[in-house]
C-alpha positions in Angstrom: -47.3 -41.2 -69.3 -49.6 -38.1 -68.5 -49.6 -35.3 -70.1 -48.7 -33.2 -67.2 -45.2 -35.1 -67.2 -44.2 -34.7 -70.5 -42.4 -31.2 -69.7 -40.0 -32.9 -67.0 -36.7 -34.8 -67.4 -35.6 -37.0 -65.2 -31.5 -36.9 -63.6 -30.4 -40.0 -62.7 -30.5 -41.2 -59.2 -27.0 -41.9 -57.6 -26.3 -45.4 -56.8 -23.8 -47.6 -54.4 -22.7 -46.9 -51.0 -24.1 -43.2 -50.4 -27.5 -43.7 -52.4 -29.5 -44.2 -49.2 -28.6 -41.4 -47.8 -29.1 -38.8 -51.1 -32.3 -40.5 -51.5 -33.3 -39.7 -48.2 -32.0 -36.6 -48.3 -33.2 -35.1 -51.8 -35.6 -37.6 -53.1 -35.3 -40.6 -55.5 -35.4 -38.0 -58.4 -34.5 -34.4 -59.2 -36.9 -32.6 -61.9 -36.3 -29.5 -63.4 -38.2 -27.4 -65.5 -37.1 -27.8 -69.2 -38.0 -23.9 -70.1 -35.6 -22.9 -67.2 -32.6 -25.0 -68.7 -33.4 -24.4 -72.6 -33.0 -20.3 -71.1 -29.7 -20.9 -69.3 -28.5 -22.6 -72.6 -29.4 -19.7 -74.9 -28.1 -17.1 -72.5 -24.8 -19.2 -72.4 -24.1 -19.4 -76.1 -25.5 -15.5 -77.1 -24.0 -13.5 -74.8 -20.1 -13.5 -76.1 -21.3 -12.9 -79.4 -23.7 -9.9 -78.6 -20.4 -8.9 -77.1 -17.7 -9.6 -79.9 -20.7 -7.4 -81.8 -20.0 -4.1 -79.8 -17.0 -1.4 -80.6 -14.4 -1.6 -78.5 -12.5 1.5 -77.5 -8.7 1.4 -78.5 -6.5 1.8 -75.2 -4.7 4.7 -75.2 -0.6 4.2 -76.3 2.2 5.5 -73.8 2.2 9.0 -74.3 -1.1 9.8 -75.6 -4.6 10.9 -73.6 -7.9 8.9 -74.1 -9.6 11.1 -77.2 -12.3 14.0 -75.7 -15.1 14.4 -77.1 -15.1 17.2 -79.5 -17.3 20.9 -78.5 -19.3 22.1 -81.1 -17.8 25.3 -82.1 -19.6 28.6 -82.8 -19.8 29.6 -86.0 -16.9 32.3 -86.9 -18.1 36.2 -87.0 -17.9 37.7 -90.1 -14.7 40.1 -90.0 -15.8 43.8 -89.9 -15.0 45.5 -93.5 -12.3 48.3 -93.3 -13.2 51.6 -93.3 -12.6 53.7 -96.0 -11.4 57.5 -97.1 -14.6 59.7 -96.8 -13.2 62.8 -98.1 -12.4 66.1 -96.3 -15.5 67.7 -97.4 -17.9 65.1 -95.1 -15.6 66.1 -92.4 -16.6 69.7 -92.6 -20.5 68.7 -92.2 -19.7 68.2 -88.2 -16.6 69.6 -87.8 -16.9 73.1 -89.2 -14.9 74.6 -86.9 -12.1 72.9 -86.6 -11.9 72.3 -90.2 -11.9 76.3 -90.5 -8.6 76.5 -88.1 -7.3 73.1 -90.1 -8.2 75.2 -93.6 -5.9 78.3 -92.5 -3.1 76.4 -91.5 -0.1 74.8 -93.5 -1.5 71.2 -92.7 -4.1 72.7 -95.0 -1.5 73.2 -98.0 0.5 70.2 -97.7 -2.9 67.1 -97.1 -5.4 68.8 -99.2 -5.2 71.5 -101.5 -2.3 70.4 -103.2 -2.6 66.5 -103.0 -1.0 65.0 -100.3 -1.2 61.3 -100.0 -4.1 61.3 -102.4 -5.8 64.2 -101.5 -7.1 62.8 -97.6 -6.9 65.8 -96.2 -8.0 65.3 -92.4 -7.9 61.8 -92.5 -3.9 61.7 -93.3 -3.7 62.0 -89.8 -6.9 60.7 -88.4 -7.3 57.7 -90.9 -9.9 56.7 -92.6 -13.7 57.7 -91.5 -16.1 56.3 -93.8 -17.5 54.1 -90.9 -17.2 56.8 -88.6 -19.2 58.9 -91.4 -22.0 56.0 -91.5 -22.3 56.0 -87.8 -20.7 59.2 -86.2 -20.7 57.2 -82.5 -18.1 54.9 -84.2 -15.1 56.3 -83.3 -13.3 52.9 -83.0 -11.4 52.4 -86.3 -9.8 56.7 -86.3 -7.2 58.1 -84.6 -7.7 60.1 -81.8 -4.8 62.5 -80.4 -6.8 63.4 -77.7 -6.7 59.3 -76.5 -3.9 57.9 -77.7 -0.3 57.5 -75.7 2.6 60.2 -76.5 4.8 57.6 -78.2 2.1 57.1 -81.0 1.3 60.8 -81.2 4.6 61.0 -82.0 5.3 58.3 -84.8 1.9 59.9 -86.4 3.7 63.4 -86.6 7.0 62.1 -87.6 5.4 60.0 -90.4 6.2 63.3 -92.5 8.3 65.5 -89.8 10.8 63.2 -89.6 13.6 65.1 -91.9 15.6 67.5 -91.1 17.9 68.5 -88.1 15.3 69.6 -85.8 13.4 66.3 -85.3 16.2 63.4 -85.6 16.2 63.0 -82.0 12.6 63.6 -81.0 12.2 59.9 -80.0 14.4 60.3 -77.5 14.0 63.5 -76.7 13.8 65.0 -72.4 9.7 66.1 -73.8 9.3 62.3 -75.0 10.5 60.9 -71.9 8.7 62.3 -69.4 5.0 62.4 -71.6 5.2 66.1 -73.9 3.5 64.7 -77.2 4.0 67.0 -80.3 0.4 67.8 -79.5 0.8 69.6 -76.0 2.9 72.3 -77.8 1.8 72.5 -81.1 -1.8 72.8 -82.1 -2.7 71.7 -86.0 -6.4 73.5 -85.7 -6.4 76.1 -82.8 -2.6 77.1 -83.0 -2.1 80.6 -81.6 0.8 81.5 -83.6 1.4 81.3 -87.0 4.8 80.1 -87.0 5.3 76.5 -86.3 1.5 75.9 -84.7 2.1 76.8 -81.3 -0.8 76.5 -78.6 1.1 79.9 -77.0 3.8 82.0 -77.8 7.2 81.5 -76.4 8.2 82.2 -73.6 4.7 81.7 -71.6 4.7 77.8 -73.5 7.6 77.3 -72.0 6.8 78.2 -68.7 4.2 76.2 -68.2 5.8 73.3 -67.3 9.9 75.1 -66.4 8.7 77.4 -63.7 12.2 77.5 -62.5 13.8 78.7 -65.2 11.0 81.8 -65.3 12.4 83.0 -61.6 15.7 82.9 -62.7 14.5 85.0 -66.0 13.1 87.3 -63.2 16.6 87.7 -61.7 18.5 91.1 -61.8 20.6 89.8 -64.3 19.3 87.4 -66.9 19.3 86.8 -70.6 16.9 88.7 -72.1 14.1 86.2 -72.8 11.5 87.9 -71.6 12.3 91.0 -73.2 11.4 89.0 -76.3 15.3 89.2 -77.7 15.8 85.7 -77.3 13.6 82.7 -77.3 14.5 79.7 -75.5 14.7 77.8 -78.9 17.6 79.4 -79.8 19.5 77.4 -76.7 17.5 74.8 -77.0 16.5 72.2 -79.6 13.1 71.3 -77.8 13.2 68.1 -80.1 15.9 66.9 -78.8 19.5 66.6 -78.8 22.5 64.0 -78.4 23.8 66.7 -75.7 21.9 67.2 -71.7 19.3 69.6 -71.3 18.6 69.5 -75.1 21.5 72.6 -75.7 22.0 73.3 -79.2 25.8 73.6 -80.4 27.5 76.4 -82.9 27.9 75.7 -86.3 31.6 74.5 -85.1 30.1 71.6 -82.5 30.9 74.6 -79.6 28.6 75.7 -76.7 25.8 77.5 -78.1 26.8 80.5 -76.1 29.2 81.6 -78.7 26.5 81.7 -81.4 26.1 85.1 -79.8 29.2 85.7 -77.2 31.8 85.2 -80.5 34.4 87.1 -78.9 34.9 84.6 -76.6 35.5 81.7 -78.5 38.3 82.0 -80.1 40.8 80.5 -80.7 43.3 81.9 -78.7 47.6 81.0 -78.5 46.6 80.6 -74.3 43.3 79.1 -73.6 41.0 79.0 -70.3 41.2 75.9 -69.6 37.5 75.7 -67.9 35.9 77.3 -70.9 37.3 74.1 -73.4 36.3 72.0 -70.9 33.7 72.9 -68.6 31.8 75.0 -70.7 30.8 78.6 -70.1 28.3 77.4 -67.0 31.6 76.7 -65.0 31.5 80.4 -64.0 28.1 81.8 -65.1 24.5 81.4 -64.5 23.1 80.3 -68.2 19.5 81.7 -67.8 20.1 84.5 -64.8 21.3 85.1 -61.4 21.7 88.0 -58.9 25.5 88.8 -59.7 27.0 90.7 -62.7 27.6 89.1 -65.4 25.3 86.2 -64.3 28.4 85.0 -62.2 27.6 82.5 -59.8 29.6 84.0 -57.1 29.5 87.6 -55.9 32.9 87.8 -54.7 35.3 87.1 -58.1 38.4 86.0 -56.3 36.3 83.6 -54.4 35.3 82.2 -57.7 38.4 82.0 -58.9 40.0 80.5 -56.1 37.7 77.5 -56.7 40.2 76.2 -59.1 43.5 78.3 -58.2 44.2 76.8 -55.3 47.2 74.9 -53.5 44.8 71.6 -53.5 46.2 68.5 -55.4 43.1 67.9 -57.1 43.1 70.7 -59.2 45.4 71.4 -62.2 45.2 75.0 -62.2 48.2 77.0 -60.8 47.7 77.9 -57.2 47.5 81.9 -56.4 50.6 83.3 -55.5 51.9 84.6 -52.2 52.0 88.5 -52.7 48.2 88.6 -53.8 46.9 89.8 -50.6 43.3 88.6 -50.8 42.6 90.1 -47.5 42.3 93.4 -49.4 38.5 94.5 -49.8 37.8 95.4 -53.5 39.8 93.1 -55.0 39.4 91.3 -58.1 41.7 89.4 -59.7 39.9 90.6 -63.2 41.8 93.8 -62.4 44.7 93.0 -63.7 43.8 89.6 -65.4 41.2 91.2 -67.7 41.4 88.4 -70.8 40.3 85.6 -68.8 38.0 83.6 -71.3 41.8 83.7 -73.6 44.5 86.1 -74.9 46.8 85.9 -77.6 49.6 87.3 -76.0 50.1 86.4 -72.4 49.6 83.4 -70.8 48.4 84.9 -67.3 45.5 86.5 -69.4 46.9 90.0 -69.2 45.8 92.9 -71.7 
């Protein structure tokens, strides 16, 4: 055979009834190239096993998600160190001035010269400033009144004002409600008076945010507040109370009124009934008014007919019949002279 044959196989050449017609047709014999077939063959038998070889992902179970590849994370910041207590004196390097109010006033006494909490000094209430010290634009880790909301103003001053009578209701005090921190009355480096560290003596602090109760102090007839014989703290606890308008009480739980008006208080065999129950405001003006006596009407039978009338809706007993209240001039305190109480008539006669 030649050598040019050698790389050929021969297929066999169908026989019988159609063989004319496939020899015809393809030829009496079909080669094929034995390099084609031997690559078919390897191709057949290698390609499952290259893939039984690879990995195969595990499906996901009911329930679960396909896994995600994982984000490289950055590496964690170091936390910033705390800062620590500096000392009053490094204070004073910068702050001269206000440590010269802070040195004259009680605040003074109580954080620094005679111990404290440790001896801090300025930073009892500012915290500590060592990083601030390092790096005086670092204000982030002190606490600034200045910048901070009233209700932590207010825990930082009740941390050591919060005995005593004066202060147990300063969280819920009228000032904390509607913004007044302890800071926008009292002043621990620039106070102007001596006496509790007020930014302004009373009653011109007062007035700077009650404008209405200065007109009525301007009034013919007023308490004398601005006369400098009263101050409105002795009314009113400005640090709250359990009672409205922050009124103080007697030392018997009464209106405050009688702290001063004790005559009136009593207690008398007939009572007023308004006074027990109403309070002295049912009939007077509490900070001053254009009538005498601060009353809130000019005409006193018109006051008292407020109550003494034949309506059903009050209690008191109606005026009777013969009182002419026609008459000009009349008052009914003519003849019933001991109307806050008496001891001896029930009609408040003298």
């Amino acid at each position: 055979m030649p050598e040019k044959n050698k790389s050929r196989i021969a297929i066999p050449v169908p026989t019988g009834k159609n063989a004319s017609s496939e020899t015809g047709r393809r030829g009496p014999r079909i080669r094929v190239r034995t390099s084609r077939v031997l690559a078919l063959l390897i191709a057949s038998t290698l390609l499952p096993a290259l893939t039984l070889a690879q990995p195969q992902a595990k499906p996901a179970s009911a329930g679960q998600t396909a896994p995600v590849a994982q984000e490289k994370k950055a590496p964690a910041t170091p936390a910033a160190e705390p800062s620590t207590y500096a000392g009053a004196e490094a204070c004073k390097t910068c702050h001269a001035e206000i440590y010269t109010g802070w040195e004259k006033s009680p605040h003074w006494k109580q954080t620094y010269k005679e111990g404290g909490i440790a001896k801090h000094g300025c930073e009892e209430c500012h915290g500590p400033a060592s990083s601030h010290v390092a790096d005086p634009s670092d204000t982030s880790k002190l606490f600034l009144f200045d910048k901070a909301p009233t209700k932590e103003i207010n825990q930082r001053c009740l941390t050591c004002h919060a005995g005593g009578t004066q202060h147990m209701n300063a969280i819920n005090s009228e000032h904390t409600k509607n913004g007044v921190s302890c800071v926008s009355c009292h002043s621990p480096h620039h106070a102007k008076e001596s006496e509790f560290l007020l930014v302004k003596a009373q009653p011109e602090l007062c007035y700077t945010c009650h404008l209405q109760q200065k007109a009525q102090f301007d009034m013919p007839f007023h308490h004398r507040v601005n006369e400098g014989l009263i101050q409105c703290s002795d009314c009113h606890n400005v640090h709250g109370t359990v009672g409205p308008k922050q009124v103080r009480t007697s030392s018997t739980q009464d209106a405050v009124c009688f702290k001063c008006h004790i005559d009136k208080q009593g207690p008398f065999v007939f009572e007023h009934a308004p006074i027990k129950v109403d309070g002295c405001q049912s009939c007077h003006l509490t900070h001053g008014g254009p009538n005498p006596h601060m009353l809130k009407l000019s005409n006193v039978n018109l006051l008292c007919l407020q109550c003494h009338t034949t309506s059903s809706f009050s209690s008191a007993p109606e005026a009777p019949s013969f009182h002419n209240q026609a008459s000009l001039f009349q008052s009914c305190l003519l003849c019933h002279s001991q109307i806050h109480g008496s001891n001896f008539d029930a009609t408040f006669f003298k």
